[in-house]
GUKERO-970876 format. One record per residue (C-alpha): residue in one letter; y, z, x. Coordinates in Angstrom, 1 decimal. Layout:
<pts>
+--------+--------+--------+--------+
: drenpa :      Y :      Z :      X :
+--------+--------+--------+--------+
:      A :      Y :      Z :      X :
...
+--------+--------+--------+--------+
</pts>
This chain:
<pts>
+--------+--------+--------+--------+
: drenpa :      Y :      Z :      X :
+--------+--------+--------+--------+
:      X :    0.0 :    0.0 :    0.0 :
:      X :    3.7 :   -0.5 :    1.1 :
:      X :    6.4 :    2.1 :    0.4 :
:      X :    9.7 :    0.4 :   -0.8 :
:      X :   12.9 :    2.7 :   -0.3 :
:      X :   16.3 :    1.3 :   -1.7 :
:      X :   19.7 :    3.1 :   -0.5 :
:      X :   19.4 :    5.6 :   -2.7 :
:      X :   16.1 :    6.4 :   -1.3 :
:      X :   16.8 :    6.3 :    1.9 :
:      X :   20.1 :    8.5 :    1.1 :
:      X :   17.5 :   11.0 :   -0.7 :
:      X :   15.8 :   11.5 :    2.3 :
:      X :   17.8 :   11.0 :    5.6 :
:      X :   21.2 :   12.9 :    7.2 :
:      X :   23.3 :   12.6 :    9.6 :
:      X :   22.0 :   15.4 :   11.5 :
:      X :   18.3 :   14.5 :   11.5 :
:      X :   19.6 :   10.6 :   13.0 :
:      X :   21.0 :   12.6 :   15.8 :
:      X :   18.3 :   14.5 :   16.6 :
:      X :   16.3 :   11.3 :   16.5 :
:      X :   18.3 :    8.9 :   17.8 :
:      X :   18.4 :   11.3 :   21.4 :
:      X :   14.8 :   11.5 :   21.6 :
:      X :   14.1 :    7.8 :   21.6 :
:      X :   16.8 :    7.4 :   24.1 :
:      X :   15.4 :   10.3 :   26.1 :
:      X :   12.3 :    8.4 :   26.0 :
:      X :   13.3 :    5.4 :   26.7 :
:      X :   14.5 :    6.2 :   29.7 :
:      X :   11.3 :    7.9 :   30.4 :
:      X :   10.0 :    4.6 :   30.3 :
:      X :    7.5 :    5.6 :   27.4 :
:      X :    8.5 :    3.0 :   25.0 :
:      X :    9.1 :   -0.4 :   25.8 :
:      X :   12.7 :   -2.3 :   25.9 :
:      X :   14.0 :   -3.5 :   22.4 :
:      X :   14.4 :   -7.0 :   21.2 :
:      X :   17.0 :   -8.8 :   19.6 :
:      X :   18.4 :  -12.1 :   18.4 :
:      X :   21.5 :  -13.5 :   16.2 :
:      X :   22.5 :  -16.0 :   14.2 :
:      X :   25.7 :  -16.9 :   13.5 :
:      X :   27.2 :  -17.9 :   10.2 :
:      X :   30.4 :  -19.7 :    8.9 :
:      X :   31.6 :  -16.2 :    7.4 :
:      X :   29.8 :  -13.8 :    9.4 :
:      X :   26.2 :  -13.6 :   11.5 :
:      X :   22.6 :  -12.2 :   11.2 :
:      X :   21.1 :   -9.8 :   13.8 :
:      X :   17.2 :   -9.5 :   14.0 :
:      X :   16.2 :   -6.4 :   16.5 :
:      X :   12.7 :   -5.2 :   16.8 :
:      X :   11.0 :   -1.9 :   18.4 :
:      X :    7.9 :   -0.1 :   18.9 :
:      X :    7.1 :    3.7 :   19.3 :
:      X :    4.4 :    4.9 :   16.9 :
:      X :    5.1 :    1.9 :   14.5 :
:      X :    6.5 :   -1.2 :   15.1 :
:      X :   10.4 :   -1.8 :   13.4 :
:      X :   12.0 :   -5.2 :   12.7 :
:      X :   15.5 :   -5.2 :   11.2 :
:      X :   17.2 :   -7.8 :    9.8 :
:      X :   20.7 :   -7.7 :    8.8 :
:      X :   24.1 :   -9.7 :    7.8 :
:      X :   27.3 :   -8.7 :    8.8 :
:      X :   30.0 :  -10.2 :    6.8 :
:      X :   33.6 :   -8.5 :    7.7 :
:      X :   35.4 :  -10.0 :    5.1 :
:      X :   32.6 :   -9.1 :    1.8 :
:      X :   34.3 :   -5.8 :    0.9 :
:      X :   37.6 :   -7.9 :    0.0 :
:      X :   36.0 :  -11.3 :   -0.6 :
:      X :   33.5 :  -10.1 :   -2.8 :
:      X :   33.2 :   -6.4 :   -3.1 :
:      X :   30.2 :   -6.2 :   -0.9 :
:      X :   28.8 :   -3.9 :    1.6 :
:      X :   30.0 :   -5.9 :    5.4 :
:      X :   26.4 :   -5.4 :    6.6 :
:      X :   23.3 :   -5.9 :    4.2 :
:      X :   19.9 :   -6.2 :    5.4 :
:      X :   16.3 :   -5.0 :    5.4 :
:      X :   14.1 :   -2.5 :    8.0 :
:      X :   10.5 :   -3.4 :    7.9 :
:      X :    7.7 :   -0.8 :    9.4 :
:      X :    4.4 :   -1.7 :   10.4 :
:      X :    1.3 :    0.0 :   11.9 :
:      X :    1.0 :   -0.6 :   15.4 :
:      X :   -2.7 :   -0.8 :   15.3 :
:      X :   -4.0 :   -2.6 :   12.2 :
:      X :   -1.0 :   -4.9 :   12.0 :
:      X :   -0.2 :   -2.9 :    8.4 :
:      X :    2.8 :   -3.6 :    6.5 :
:      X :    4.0 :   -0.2 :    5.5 :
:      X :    7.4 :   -0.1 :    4.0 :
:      X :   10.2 :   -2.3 :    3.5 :
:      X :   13.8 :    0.0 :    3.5 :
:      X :   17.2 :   -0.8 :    3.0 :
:      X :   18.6 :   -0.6 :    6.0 :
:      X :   22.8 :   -0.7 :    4.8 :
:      X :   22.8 :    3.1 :    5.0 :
:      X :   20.9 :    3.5 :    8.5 :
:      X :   22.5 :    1.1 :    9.9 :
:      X :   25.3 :    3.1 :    9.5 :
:      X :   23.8 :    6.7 :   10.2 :
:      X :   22.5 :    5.7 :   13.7 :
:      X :   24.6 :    3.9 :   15.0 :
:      X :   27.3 :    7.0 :   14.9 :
:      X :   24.2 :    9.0 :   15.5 :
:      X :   24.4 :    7.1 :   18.7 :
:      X :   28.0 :    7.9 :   19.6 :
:      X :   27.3 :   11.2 :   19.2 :
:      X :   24.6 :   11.5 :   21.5 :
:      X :   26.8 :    9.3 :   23.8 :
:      X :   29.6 :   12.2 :   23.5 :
:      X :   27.2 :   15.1 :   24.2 :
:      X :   26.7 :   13.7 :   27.6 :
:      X :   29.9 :   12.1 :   28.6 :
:      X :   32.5 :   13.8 :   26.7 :
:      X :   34.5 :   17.0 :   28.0 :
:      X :   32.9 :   19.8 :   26.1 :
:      X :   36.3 :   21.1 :   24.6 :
:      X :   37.4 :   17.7 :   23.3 :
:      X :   39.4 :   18.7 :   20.6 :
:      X :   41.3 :   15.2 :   19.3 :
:      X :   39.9 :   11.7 :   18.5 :
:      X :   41.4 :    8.7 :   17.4 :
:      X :   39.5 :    6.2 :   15.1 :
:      X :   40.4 :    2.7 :   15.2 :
:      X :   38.7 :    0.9 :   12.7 :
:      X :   38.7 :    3.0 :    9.3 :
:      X :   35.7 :    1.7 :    7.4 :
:      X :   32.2 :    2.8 :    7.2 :
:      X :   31.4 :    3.6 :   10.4 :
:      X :   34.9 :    5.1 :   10.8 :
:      X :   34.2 :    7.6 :    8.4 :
:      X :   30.4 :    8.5 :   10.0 :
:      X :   31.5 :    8.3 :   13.4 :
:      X :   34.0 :   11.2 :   12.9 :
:      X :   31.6 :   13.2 :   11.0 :
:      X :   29.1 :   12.4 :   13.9 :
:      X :   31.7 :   13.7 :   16.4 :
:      X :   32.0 :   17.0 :   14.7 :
:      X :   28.2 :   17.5 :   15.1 :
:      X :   29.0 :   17.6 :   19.0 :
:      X :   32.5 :   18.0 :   19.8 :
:      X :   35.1 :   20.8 :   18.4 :
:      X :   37.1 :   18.4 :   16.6 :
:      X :   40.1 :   19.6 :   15.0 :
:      X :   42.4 :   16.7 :   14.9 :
:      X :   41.8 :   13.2 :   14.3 :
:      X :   44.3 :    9.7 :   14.2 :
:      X :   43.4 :    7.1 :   12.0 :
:      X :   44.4 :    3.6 :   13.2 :
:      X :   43.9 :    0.3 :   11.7 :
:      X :   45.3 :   -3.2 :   10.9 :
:      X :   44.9 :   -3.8 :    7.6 :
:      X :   47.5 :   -1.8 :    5.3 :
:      X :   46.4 :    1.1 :    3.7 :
:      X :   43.2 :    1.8 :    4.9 :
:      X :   44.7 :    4.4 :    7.6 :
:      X :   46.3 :    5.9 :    4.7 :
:      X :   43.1 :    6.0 :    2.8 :
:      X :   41.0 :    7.5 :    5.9 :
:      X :   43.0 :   10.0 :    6.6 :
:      X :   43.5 :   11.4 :    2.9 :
:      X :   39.9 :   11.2 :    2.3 :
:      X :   38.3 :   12.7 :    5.5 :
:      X :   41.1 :   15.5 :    6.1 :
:      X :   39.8 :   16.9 :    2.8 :
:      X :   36.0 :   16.5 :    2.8 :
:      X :   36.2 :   17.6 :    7.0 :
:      X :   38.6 :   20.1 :    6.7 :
:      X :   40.4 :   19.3 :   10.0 :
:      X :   43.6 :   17.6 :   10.9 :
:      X :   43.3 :   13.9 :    9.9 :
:      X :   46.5 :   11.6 :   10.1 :
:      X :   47.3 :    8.3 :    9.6 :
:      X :   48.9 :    6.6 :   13.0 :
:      X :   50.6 :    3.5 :   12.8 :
:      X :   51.2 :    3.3 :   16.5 :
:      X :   47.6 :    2.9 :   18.3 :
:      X :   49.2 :    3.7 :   21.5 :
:      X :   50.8 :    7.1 :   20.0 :
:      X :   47.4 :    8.0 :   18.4 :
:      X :   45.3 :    7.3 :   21.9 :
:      X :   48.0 :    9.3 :   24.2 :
:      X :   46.8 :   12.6 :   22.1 :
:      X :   43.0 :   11.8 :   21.8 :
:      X :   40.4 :   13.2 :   24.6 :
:      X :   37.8 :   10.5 :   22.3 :
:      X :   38.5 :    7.1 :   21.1 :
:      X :   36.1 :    5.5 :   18.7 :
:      X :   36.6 :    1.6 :   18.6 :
:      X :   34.9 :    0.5 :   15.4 :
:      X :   36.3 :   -3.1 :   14.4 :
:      X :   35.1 :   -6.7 :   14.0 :
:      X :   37.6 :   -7.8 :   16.9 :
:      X :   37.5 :  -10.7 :   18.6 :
:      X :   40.3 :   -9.9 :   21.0 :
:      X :   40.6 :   -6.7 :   22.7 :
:      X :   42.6 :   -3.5 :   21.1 :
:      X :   41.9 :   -1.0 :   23.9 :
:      X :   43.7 :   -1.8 :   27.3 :
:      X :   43.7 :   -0.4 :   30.7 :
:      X :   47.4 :    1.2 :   29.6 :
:      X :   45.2 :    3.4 :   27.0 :
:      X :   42.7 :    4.9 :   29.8 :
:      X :   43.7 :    8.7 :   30.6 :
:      X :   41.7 :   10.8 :   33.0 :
:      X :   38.8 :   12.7 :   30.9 :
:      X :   38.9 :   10.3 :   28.2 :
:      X :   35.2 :    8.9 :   26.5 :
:      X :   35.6 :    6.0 :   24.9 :
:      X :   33.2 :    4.0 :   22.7 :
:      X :   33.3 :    0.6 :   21.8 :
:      X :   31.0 :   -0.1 :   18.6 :
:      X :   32.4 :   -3.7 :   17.0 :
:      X :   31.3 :   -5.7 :   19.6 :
:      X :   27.5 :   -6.7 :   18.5 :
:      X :   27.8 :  -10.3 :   19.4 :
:      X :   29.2 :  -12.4 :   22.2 :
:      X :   32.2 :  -13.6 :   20.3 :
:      X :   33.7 :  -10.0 :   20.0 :
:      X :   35.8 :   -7.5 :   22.2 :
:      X :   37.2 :   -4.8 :   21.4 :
:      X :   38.0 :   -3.5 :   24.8 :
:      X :   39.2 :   -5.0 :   27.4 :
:      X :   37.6 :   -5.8 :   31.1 :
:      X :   40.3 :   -4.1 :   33.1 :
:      X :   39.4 :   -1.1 :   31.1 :
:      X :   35.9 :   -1.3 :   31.4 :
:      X :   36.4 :   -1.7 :   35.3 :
:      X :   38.4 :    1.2 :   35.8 :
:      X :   35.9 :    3.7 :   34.3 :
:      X :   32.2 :    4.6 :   34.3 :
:      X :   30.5 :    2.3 :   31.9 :
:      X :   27.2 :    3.3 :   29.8 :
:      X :   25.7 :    0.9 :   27.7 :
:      X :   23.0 :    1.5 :   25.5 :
:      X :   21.3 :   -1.1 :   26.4 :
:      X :   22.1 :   -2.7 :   29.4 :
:      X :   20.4 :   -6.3 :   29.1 :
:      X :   21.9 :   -6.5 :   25.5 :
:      X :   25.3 :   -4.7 :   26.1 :
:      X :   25.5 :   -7.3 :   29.1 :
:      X :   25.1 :  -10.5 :   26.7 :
:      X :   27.0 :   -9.5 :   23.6 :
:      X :   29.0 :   -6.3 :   23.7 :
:      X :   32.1 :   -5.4 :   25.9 :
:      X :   30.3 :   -5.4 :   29.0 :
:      X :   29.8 :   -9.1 :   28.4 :
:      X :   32.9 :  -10.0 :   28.5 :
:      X :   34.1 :   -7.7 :   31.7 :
:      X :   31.3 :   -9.4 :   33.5 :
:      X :   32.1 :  -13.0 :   32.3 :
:      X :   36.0 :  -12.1 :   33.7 :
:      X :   34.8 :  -11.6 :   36.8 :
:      X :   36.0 :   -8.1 :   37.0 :
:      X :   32.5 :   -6.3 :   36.7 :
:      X :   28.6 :   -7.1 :   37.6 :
:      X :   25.7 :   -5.5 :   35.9 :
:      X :   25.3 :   -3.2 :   39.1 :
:      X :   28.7 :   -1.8 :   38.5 :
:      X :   27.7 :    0.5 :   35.2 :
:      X :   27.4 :    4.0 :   35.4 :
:      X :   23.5 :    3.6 :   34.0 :
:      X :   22.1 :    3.1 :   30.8 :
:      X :   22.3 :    5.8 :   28.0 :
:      X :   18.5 :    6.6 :   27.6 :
:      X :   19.0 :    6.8 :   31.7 :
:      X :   21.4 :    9.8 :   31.1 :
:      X :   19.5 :   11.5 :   28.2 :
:      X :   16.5 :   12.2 :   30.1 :
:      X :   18.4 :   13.0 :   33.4 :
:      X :   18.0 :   10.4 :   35.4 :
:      X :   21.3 :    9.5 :   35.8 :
:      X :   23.9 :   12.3 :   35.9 :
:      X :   26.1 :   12.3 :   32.7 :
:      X :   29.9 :   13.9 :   33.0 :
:      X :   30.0 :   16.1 :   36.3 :
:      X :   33.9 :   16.2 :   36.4 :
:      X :   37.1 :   17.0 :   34.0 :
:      X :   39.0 :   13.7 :   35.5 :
:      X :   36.3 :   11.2 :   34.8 :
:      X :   36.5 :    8.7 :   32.2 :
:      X :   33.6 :    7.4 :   30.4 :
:      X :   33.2 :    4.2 :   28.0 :
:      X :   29.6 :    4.2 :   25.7 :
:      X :   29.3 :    0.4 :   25.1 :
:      X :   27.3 :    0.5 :   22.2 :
:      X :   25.8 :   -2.7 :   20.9 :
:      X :   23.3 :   -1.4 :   18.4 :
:      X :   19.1 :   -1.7 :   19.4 :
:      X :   16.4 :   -1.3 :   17.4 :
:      X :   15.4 :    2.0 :   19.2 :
:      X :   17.8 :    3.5 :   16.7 :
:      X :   16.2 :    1.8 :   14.2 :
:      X :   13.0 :    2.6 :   14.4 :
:      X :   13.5 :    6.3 :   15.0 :
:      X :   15.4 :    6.5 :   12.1 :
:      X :   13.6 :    4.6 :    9.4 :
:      X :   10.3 :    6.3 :   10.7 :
:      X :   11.9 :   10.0 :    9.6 :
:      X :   13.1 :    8.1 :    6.4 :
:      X :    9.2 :    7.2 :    5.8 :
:      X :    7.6 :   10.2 :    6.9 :
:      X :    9.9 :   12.1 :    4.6 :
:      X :    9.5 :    9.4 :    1.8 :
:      X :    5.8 :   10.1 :    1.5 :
:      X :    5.6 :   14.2 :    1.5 :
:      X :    8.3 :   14.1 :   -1.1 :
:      X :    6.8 :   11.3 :   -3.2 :
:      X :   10.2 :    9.1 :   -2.9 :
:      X :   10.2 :    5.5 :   -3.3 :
:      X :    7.9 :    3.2 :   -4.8 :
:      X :    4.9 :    2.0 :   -3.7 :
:      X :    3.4 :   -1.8 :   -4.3 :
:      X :    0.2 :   -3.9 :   -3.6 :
:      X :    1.6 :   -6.7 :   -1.4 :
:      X :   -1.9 :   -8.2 :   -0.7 :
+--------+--------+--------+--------+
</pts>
């Protein structure tokens, strides 16, 4: 039989905090080398693009997802839509097919937060957000998980979603959340940034870096995007997730296609610092960029919980495919 778990489902069974948790142990053991590098692929479309990334730990992962930027205002559709599918690793089994909208979202700030509890100065206290949509909003609730947040800039392009962020989180947080319409105001008072934005041209420059600063680019996912730019990249200590995906689509990309960085210039790979291997933040002066480009570790970890959890609690339904 194979388990079928909508949004609402997945929403039933899976938090933030349990993504976390997850999401750091299949880095850790990554790095261990006990699971084997992710895949991926993409596809791009006239309006947006579809990303296919594939696992293995105890089951084998595939997801499959759109990402259309302009759906919320186009059509008033989720930006990213798409499926997880799980299957045993040993009979070849189909066992569930899961929505993927909402872990998409949970892990990949699940990430960032992992990413902050190594390279981020423990009493980081301000963050600025630039990008306030979806993962916006579950970045900074991520970041409260790990950091002592009390303050938090919203910054974004399109008018009134600043606005909206700030009213919105400030309330169900209970910190300090303001709307910035100057992005280098907001980043001059912020020991985090969190770059979250479809952008195709870079919105974090070298001007922006400040000694003890972590930094993490999420937008960029393909090699058409960049949301920070190479002369920022080259003056701090760079950790991609993964570094032979970050190196073909996500910031990293771009600093190495500019000449201004190689692949033997990053700091080491995330799973690399999770499991020790690589030191993570040793000093109060360094700065640290997480170039996160989304795998299908995150995936994987994720929607297994969501399964496991699925079954002992009866959630979902399950159907005869065969």
């Amino acid at each position: 039989m194979t388990r079928i778990l909508t949004r609402q489902d997945v929403a039933a069974v899976l938090d933030l905090d349990d993504c976390i948790t997850a999401v750091e142990e299949v880095f850790r053991s990554y790095g261990q080398g006990r699971i084997g590098p992710p895949q991926s692929m993409g596809i791009h479309a006239e309006a947006g693009g579809f990303h296919i990334k594939a696992a293995m730990t105890e089951v084998f992962a595939t997801k499959i997802n759109a990402n259309f930027p302009q759906n919320p205002q186009r059509h008033g559709l989720p930006t990213i839509q798409g499926v997880i599918v799980l299957f045993d690793p040993d009979r070849g089994t189909l066992r569930a097919i899961l929505d993927s909208t909402l872990i998409t979202t949970l892990r990949t700030a699940a990430a960032t937060a992992v990413a902050a509890t190594y390279l981020a100065r423990p009493e980081a206290k301000t963050v600025t957000i630039v990008g306030c949509g979806i993962q916006g909003r579950a970045h900074l609730e991520a970041l409260l998980r790990v950091r002592p947040i009390t303050r938090a800039h919203a910054f974004d392009t399109l008018a009134g979603n600043a606005e909206r962020f700030a009213a919105e989180m400030g309330g169900r947080l209970g910190i300090e959340v303001l709307e910035s319409r100057s992005l280098d105001d907001a980043v001059a008072g912020s020991d985090i940034v969190v770059a979250c934005t479809p952008a195709r041209t870079p919105i974090l420059q070298l001007h922006h870096l400040r000694e003890g600063m972590f930094i993490a680019g999420v937008g960029a996912d393909n090699p058409e995007k960049n949301e920070l730019a190479a002369a920022l990249l080259q003056h701090s200590l760079v950790v991609p997730d993964i570094l032979d995906q970050a190196a073909t689509m996500g910031d990293l990309y771009h600093a190495i296609t500019s000449g201004l960085m190689t692949r033997e210039d990053i700091h080491g790979e995330l799973g690399e610092v999770v499991c020790g291997r690589v030191a993570g933040r040793t000093r109060e002066d360094e700065s640290f960029i997480f170039d996160s480009t989304g795998t299908a570790l995150q995936d994987v970890a994720t929607a297994s919980i969501a399964l496991a959890r699925s079954v002992e609690r009866g959630v979902g339904l399950e159907v005869a495919l065969m």
